[in-house]
C-alpha positions as CSV (number, residue, x, y, z in Angstrom):
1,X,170.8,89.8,64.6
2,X,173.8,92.3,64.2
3,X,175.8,91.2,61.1
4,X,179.5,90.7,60.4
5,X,179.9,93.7,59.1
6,X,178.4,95.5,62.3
7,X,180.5,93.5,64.3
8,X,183.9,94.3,62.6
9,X,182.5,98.1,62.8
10,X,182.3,97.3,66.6
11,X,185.9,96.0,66.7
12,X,184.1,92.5,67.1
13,X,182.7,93.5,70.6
14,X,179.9,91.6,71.6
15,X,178.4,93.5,74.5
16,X,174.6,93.2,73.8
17,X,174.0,97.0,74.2
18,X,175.8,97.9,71.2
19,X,173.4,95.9,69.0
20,X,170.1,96.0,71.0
21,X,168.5,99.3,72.2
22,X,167.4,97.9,75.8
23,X,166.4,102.1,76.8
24,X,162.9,102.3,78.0
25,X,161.3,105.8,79.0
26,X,160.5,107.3,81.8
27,X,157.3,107.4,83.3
28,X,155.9,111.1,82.3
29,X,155.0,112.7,85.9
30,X,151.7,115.1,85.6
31,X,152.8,118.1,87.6
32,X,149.2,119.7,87.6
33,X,148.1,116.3,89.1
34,X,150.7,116.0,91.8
35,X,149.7,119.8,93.0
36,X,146.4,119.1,93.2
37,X,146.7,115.9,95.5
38,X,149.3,118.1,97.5
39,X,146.7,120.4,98.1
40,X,144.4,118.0,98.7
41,X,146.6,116.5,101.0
42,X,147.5,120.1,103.1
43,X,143.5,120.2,103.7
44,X,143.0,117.0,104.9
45,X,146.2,118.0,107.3
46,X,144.7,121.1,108.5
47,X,141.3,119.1,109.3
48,X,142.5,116.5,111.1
49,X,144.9,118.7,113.1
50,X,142.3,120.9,114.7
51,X,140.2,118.0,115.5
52,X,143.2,116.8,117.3
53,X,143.2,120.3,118.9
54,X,139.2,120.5,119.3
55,X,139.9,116.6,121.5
56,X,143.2,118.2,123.3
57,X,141.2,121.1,124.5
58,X,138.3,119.0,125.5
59,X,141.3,117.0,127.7
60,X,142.2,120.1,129.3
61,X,145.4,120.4,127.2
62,X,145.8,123.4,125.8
63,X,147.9,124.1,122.6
């Protein structure tokens, strides 16, 4: 509870951020993480793209 004092500081405003700290912190991102699931990600690309190639070729489409 904000007291009297605090509110006449406030010039009696009673909007709730100015007496209750609603922040809440980010989420901290782990950049070594997210670059190794990116290149996790690229490989498992590259794999599935030349077995699309390797069934393409088999078609008689050639890329």
């Amino acid at each position: 509870m904000a007291s009297l004092e605090e509110i006449k500081e406030n010039e009696f405003s009673l909007n709730i951020p100015r007496y209750v700290d609603t922040f809440e912190e980010e989420q901290v991102i782990d950049l070594a993480e997210v670059n190794k699931l990116l290149e996790q990600d690229k490989q498992e690309i590259a794999e599935l793209e030349a077995k699309i190639n390797e069934q393409l070729k088999i078609l008689g489409i050639h890329v």
